[in-house]
C-alpha positions as CSV (number, residue, x, y, z in Angstrom):
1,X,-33.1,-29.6,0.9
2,X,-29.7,-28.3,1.3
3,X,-28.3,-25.6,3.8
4,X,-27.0,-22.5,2.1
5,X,-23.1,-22.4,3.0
6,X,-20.7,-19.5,2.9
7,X,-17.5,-20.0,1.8
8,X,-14.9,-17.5,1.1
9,X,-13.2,-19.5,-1.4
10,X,-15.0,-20.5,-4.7
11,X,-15.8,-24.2,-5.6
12,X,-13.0,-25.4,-7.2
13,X,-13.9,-24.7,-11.1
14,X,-15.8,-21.9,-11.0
15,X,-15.5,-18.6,-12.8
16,X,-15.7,-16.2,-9.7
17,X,-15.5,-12.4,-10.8
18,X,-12.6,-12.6,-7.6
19,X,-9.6,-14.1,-7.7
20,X,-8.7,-16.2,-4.4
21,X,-6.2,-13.5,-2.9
22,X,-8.7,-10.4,-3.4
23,X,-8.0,-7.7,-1.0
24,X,-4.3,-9.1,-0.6
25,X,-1.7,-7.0,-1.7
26,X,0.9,-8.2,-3.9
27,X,4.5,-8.3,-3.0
28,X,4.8,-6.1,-6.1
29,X,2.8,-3.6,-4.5
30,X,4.0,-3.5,-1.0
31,X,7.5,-2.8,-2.9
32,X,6.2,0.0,-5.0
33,X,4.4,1.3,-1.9
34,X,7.6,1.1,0.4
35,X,9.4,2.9,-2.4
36,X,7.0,5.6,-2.8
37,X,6.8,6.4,0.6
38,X,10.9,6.3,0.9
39,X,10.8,9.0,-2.1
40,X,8.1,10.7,0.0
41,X,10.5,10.9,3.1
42,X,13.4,11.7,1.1
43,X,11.4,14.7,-0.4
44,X,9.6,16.2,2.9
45,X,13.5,15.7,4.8
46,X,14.9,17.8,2.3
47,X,12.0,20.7,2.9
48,X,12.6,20.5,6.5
49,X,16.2,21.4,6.1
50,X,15.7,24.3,3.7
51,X,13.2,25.9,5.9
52,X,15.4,25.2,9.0
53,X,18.6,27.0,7.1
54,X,15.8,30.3,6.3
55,X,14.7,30.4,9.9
56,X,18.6,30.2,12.0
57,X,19.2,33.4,13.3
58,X,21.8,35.7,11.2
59,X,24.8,36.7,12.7
């Protein structure tokens, strides 16, 4: 009788429902991501200064 064995890559040939990389993000991704989050700054910067301009004292 054989020992079950765990793997985390499928036998070569098979049909997993996974593809070898799941759970790693694409350089695709990491790019969108990084430019989202850019935007994101960009945005939220921009806020800080209005609010900061509203709030100096008037002379």
């Amino acid at each position: 009788m054989r020992s079950p064995t765990k793997t985390a890559a499928p036998a070569p040939g098979s049909r997993s429902p996974q593809p070898p990389a799941y759970g790693v993000p694409s350089p695709e991704l990491i790019a969108r991501a990084d430019r989202g989050f850019a935007r994101f700054l960009a945005h939220h910067t921009e806020d800080q200064d209005s609010h900061a301009d509203d709030e100096a004292p008037q002379q």
